[in-house]
C-alpha atoms as a printed R data frame, in Angstrom:
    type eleno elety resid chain resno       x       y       z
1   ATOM     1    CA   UNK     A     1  16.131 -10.277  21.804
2   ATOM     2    CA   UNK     A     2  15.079  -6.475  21.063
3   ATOM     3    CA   UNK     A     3  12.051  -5.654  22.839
4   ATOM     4    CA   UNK     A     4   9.714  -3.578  21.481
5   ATOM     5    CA   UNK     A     5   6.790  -1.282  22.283
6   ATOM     6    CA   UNK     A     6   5.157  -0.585  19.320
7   ATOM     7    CA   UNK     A     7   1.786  -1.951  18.629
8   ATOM     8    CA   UNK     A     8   0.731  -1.579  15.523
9   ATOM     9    CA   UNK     A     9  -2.364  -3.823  14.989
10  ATOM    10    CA   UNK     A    10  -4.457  -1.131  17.876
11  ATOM    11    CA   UNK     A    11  -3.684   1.850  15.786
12  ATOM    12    CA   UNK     A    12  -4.691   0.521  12.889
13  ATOM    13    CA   UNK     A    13  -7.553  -0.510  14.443
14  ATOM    14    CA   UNK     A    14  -8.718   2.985  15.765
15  ATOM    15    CA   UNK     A    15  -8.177   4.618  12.107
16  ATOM    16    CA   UNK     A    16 -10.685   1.963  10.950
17  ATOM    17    CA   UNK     A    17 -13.230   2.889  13.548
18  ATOM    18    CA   UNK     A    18 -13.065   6.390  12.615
19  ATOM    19    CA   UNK     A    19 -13.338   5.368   9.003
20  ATOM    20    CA   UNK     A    20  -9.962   7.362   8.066
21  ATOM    21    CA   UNK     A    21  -9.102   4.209   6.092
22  ATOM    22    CA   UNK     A    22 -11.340   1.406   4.888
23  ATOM    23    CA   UNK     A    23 -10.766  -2.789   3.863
24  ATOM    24    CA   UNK     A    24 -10.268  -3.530   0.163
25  ATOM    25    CA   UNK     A    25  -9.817  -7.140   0.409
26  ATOM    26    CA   UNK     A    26  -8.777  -9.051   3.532
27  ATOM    27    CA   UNK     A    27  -5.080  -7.357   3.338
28  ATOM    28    CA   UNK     A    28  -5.517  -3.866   1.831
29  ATOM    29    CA   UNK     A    29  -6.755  -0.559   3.704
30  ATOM    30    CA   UNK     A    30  -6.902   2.502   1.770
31  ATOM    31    CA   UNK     A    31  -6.313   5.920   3.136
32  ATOM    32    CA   UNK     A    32  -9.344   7.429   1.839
33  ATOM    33    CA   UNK     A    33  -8.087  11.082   2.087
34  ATOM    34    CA   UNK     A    34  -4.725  10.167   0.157
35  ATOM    35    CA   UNK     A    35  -6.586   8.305  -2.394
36  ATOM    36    CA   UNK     A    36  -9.136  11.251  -3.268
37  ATOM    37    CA   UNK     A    37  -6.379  12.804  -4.843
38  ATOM    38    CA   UNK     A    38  -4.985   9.627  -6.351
39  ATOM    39    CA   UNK     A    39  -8.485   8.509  -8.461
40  ATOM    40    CA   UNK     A    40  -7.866  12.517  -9.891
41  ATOM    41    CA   UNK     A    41  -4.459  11.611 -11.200
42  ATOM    42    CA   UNK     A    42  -5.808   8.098 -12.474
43  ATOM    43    CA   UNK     A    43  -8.346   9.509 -14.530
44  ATOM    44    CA   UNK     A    44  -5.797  11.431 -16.499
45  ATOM    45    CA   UNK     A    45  -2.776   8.578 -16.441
46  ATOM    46    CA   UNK     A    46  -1.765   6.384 -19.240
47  ATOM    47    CA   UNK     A    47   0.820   4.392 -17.193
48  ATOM    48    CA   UNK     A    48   0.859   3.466 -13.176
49  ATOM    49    CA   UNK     A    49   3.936   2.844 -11.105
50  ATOM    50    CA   UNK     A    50   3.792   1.198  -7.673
51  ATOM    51    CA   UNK     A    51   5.978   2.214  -4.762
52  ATOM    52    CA   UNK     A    52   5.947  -0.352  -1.518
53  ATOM    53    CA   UNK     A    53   7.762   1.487   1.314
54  ATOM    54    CA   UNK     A    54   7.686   0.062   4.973
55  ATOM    55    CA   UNK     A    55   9.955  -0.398   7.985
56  ATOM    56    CA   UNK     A    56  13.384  -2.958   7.998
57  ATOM    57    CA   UNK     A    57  11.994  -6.540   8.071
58  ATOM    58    CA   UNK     A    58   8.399  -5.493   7.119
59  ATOM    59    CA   UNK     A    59   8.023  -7.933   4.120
60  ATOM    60    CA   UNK     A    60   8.752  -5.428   1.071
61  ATOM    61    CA   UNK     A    61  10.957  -7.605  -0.789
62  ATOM    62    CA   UNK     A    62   9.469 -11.005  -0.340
63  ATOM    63    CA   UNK     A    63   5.780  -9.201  -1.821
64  ATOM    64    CA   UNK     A    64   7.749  -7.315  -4.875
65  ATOM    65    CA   UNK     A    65   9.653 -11.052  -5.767
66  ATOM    66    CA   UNK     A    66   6.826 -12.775  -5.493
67  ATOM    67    CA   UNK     A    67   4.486 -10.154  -7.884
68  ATOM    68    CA   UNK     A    68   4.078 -11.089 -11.343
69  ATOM    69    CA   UNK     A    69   7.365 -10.904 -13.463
70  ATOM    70    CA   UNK     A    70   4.895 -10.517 -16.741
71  ATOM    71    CA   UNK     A    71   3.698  -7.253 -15.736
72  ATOM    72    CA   UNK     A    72   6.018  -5.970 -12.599
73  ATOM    73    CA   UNK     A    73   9.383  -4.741 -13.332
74  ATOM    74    CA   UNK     A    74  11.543  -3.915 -10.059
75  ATOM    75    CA   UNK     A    75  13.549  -0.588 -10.144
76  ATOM    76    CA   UNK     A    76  16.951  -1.313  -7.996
77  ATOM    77    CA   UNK     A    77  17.409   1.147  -5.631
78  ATOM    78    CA   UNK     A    78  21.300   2.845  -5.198
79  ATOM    79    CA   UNK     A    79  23.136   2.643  -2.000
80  ATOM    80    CA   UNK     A    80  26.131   3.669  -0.427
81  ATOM    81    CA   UNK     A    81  25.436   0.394   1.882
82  ATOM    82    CA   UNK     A    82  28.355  -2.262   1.394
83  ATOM    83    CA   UNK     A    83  27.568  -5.527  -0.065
84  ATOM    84    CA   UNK     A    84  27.459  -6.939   3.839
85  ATOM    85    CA   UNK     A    85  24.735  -9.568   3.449
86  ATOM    86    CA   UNK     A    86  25.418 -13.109   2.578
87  ATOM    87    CA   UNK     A    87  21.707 -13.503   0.761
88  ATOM    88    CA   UNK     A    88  23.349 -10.732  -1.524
89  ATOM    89    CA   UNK     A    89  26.124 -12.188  -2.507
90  ATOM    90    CA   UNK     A    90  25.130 -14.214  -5.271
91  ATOM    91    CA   UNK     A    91  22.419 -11.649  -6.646
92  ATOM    92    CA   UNK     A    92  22.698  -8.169  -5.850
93  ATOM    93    CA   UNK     A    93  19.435  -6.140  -5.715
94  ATOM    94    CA   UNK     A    94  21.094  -3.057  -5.203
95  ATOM    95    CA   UNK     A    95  23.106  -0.807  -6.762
96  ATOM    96    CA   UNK     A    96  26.227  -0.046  -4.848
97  ATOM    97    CA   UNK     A    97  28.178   3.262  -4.988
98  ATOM    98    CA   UNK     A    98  30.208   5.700  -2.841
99  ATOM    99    CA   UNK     A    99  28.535   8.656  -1.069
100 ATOM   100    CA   UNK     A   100  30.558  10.774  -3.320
101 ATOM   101    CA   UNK     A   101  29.817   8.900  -6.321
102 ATOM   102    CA   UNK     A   102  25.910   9.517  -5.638
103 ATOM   103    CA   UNK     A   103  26.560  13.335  -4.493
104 ATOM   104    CA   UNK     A   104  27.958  13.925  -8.101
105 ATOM   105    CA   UNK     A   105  25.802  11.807 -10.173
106 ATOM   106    CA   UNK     A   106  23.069  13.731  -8.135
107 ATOM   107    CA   UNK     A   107  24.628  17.127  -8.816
108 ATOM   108    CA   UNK     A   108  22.556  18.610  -6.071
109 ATOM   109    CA   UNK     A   109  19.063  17.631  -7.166
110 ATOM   110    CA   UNK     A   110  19.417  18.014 -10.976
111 ATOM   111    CA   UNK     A   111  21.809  15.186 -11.897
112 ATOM   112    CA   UNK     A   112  20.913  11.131 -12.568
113 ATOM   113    CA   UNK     A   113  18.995  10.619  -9.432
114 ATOM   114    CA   UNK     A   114  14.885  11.318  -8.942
115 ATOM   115    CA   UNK     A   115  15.349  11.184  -5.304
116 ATOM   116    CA   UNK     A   116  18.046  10.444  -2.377
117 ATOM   117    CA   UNK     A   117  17.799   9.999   1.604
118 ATOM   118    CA   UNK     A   118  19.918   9.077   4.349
119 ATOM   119    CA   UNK     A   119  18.152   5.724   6.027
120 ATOM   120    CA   UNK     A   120  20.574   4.225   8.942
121 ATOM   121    CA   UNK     A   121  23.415   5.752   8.418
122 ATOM   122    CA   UNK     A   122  24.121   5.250   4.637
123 ATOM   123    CA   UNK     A   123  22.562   6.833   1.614
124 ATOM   124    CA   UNK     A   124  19.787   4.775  -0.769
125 ATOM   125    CA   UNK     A   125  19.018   6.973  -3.929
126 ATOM   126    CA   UNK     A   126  16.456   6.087  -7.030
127 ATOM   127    CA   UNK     A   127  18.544   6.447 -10.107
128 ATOM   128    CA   UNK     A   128  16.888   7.777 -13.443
129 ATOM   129    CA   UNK     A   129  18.531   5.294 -15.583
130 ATOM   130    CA   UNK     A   130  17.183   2.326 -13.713
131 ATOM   131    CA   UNK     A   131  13.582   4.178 -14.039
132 ATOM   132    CA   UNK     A   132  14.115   4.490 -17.625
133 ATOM   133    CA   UNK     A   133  15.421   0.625 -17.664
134 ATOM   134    CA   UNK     A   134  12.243  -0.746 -15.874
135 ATOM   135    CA   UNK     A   135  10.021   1.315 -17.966
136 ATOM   136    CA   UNK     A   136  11.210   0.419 -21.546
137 ATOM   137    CA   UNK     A   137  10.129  -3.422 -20.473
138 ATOM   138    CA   UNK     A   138   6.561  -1.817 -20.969
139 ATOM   139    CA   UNK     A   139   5.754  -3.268 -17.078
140 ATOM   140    CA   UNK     A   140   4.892  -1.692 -13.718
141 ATOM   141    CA   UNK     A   141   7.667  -0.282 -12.226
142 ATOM   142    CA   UNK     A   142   8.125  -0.946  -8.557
143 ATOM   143    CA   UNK     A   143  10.404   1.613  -6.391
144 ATOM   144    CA   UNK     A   144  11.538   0.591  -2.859
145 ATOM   145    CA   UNK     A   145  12.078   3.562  -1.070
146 ATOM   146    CA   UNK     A   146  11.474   4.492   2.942
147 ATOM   147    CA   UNK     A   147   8.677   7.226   3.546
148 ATOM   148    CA   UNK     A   148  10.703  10.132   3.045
149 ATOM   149    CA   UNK     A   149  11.716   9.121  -0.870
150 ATOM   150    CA   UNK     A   150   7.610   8.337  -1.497
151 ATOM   151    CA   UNK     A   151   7.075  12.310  -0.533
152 ATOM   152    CA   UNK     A   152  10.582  13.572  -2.791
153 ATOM   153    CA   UNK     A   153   9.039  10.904  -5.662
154 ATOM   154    CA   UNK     A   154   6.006  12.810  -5.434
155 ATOM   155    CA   UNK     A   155   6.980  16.197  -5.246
156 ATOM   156    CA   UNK     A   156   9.258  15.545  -8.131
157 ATOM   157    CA   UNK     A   157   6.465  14.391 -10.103
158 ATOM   158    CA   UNK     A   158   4.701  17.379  -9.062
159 ATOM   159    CA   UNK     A   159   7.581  19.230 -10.383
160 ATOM   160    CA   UNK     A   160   7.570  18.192 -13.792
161 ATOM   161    CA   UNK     A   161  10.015  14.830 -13.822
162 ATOM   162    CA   UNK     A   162   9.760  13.825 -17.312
163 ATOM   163    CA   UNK     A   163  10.248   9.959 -16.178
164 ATOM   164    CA   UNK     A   164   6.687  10.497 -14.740
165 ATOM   165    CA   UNK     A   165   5.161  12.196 -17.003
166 ATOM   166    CA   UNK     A   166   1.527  10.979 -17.203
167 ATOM   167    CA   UNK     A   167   2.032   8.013 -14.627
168 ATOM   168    CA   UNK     A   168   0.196   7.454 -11.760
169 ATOM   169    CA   UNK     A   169   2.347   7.189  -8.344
170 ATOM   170    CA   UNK     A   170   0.580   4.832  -6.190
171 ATOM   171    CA   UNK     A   171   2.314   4.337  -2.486
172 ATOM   172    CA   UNK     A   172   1.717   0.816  -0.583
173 ATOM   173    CA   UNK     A   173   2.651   0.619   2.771
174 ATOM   174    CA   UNK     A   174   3.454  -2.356   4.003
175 ATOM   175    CA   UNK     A   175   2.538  -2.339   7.868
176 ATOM   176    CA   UNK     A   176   3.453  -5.754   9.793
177 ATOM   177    CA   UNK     A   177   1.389  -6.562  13.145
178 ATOM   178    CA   UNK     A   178   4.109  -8.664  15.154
179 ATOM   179    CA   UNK     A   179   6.815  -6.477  15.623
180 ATOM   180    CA   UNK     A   180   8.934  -8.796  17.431
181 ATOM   181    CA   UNK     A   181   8.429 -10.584  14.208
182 ATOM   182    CA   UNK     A   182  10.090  -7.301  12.639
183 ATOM   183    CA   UNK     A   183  12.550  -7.070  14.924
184 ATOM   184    CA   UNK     A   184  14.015 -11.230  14.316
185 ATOM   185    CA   UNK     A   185  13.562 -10.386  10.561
186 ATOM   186    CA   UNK     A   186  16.252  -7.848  10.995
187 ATOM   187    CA   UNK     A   187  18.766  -9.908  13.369
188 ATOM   188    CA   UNK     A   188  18.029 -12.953  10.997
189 ATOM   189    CA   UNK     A   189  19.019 -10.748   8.275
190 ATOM   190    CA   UNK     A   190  21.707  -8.451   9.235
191 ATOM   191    CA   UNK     A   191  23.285 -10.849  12.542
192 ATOM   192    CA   UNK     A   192  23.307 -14.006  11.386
193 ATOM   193    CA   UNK     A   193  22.911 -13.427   7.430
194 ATOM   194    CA   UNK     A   194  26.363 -10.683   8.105
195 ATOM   195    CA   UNK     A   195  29.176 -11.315   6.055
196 ATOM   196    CA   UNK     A   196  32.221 -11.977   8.585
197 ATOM   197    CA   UNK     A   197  33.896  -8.618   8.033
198 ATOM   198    CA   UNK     A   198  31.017  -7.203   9.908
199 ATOM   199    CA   UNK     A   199  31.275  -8.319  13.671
200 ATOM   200    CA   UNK     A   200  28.156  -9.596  16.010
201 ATOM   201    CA   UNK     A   201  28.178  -6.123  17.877
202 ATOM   202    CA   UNK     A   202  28.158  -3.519  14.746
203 ATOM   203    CA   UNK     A   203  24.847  -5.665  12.833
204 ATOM   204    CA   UNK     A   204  23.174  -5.650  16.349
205 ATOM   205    CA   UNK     A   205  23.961  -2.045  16.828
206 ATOM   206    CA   UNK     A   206  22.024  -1.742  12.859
207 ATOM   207    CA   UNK     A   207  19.266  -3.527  14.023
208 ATOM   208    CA   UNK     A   208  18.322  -1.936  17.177
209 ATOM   209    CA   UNK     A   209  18.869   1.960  14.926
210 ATOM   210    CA   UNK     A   210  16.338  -0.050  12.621
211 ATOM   211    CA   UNK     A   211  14.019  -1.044  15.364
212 ATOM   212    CA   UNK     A   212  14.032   2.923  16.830
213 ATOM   213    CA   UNK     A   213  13.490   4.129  12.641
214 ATOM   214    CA   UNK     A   214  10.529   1.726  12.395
215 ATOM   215    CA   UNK     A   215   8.850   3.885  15.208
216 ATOM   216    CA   UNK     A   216   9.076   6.671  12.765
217 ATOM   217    CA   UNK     A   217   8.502   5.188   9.585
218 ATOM   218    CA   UNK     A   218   5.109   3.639  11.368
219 ATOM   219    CA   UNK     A   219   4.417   7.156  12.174
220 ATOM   220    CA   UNK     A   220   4.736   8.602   8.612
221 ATOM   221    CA   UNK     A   221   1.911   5.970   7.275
222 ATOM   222    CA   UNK     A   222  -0.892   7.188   7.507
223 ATOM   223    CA   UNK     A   223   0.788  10.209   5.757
224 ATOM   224    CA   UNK     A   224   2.169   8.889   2.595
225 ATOM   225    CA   UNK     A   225   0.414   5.697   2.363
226 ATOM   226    CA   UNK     A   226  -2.664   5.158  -0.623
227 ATOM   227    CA   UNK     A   227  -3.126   1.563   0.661
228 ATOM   228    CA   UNK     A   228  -1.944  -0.338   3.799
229 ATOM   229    CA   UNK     A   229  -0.893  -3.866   3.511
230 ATOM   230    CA   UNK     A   230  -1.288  -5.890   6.605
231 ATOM   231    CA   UNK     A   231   1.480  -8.022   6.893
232 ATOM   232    CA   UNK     A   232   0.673 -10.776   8.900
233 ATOM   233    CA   UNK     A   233   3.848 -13.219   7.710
234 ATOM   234    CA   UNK     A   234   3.716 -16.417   6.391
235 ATOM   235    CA   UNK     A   235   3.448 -17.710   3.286
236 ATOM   236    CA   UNK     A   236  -0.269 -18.141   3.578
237 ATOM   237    CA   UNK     A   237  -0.568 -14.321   3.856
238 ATOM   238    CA   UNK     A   238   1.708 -13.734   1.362
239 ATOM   239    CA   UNK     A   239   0.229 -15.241  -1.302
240 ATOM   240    CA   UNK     A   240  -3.473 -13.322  -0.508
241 ATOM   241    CA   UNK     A   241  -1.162 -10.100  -0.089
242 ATOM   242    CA   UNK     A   242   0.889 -10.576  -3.613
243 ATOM   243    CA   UNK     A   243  -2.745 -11.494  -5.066
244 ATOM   244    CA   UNK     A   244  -4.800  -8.316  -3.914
245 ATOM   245    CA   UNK     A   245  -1.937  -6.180  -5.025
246 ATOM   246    CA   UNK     A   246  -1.450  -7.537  -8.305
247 ATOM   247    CA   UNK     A   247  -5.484  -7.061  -8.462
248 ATOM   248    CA   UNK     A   248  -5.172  -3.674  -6.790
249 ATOM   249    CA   UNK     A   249  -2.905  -2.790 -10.182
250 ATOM   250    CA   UNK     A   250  -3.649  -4.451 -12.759
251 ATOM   251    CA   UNK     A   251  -7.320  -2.302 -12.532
252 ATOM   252    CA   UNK     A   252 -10.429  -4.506 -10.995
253 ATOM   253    CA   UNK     A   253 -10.275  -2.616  -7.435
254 ATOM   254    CA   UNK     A   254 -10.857   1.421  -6.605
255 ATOM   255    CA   UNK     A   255  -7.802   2.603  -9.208
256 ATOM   256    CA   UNK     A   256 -10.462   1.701 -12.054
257 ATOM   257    CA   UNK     A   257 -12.784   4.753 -10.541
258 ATOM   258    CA   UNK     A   258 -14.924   1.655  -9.683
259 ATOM   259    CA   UNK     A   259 -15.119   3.254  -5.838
C-alpha cells in the first residue's frame, strides 16, 4: 500500500471558515473569488462548457459517464499514453497518438490542438476537431484536462479561440477526502487493471508518480477551480454529486446570476 500524507478534508475545511469558498448543495463549494469573474462572462454567454479536472483516481470519469447523455457531450482527450488498461480495451475514451504526431498536428501552438501538457510522463492534448464534434451535438461539452490545461483553455479563450467564442468556461474540481481511497483507485486501475505487457513494477512505479502529482494538482485548486466537488466515493455520493452538477449547469444554481 502507498501511504499518503495529504489531508485534504482539513484544508478544505479552513477555506470554508475563512469564507474563501462557500456550500452550494451538500457536494459543491464555489470559489467565490474565481466565480466573480465567471457570473461576468455568463451574463454575456450564449453557450457553457464544463471542464472537471482533479487528481488520478479522484472520480472524474465515473461523474462525466454518469451525467446526462441528453444534454452532456464528452470531448475525448488525445494522448501519447498506450492503450495499457484492460477497462480500455473494449471502448477507448481516448484518443491515442505519437508524441510526434501531436507536436505536428499542434504546430507549436497554432495547429489542431486548443491545449497540450505533459501529465506523468506522456503527453494528453484537447484536439479542436473533437471540440467541434461535441459541439455540433448542440450539448455541453465536457473537457478532462489536469489543472495546467484548465489555465491554457482559459487563456486561449482569452485569446480569441474561435471554438469558444461566446461560451462560458466553467472549471469543476473534483477534490476526494480519502486519499488512500485515491491512492487504491490508481493501483486498482493501473496494477491490477494493466494489460500484461506492462509488468507489476513499471504500473506501481505510475502510481506512486501519480500519488506525488496529486500533491500538486491539490495545490493548484483553489487556483483554477469555480466549484469544488467533494468526492466522498460511493455510489450514494455519486448520484447527489452527478445531480448537483447537472443542476449546477443546466441553470437553477449561482450560473443563472441567481447568487
Amino acid at each position: 500500500m502507498i501511504e499518503t500524507e495529504l489531508s485534504i478534508p482539513e484544508f478544505v475545511s479552513k477555506w470554508t471558515e475563512e469564507k474563501k469558498v462557500v456550500w452550494e448543495g451538500d457536494r459543491l463549494l464555489e470559489v467565490r473569488d474565481n466565480t466573480r469573474e465567471l457570473r461576468e462572462k455568463m451574463a454575456m454567454a450564449s453557450k457553457v462548457c464544463l471542464i472537471v479536472v482533479g487528481p488520478s483516481g479522484s472520480g472524474k470519469d465515473k461523474l462525466i459517464e454518469n451525467l446526462d447523455p441528453e444534454c452532456f457531450e464528452s470531448v475525448k482527450t488525445a494522448t501519447t499514453r498506450p492503450n495499457d488498461r484492460t477497462v480500455e480495451q473494449e471502448k477507448d475514451p481516448y484518443i491515442r497518438m505519437t508524441k510526434e504526431e501531436m507536436l505536428i498536428l499542434d504546430d507549436n501552438g497554432k495547429g489542431d490542438f486548443v491545449e497540450i501538457t505533459d501529465y506523468v510522463d506522456f503527453y494528453y492534448g484537447t484536439y479542436r476537431p473533437e471540440i467541434e464534434r461535441a459541439l455540433a451535438t448542440g450539448k455541453i461539452p465536457i473537457f478532462k484536462v489536469d489543472w495546467k490545461g484548465a489555465l491554457i483553455l482559459q487563456e486561449r479563450q482569452l485569446g480569441g479561440e474561435r471554438v469558444f467564442k461566446d461560451m462560458a468556461l466553467v472549471v469543476l474540481f473534483i477534490c476526494p477526502t480519502d486519499c488512500n481511497r485515491l491512492a487504491k483507485n490508481m493501483i486498482k486501475r493501473d496494477v491490477w487493471g494493466r494489460v500484461k505487457e506492462v509488468s507489476r513494477n513499471q504500473a506501481m512505479t505510475r502510481v506512486k508518480k501519480k500519488m506525488l502529482q496529486a500533491e500538486v494538482d491539490l495545490g493548484a485548486m483553489k487556483e483554477v477551480a469555480h466549484f469544488i466537488a467533494v468526492n466522498e466515493f460511493g455510489d450514494e455520493n455519486l448520484k447527489e454529486l452527478v445531480m448537483e452538477v447537472e443542476t449546477l449547469l443546466l441553470g437553477t444554481l449561482p450560473l443563472t446570476g441567481k447568487y
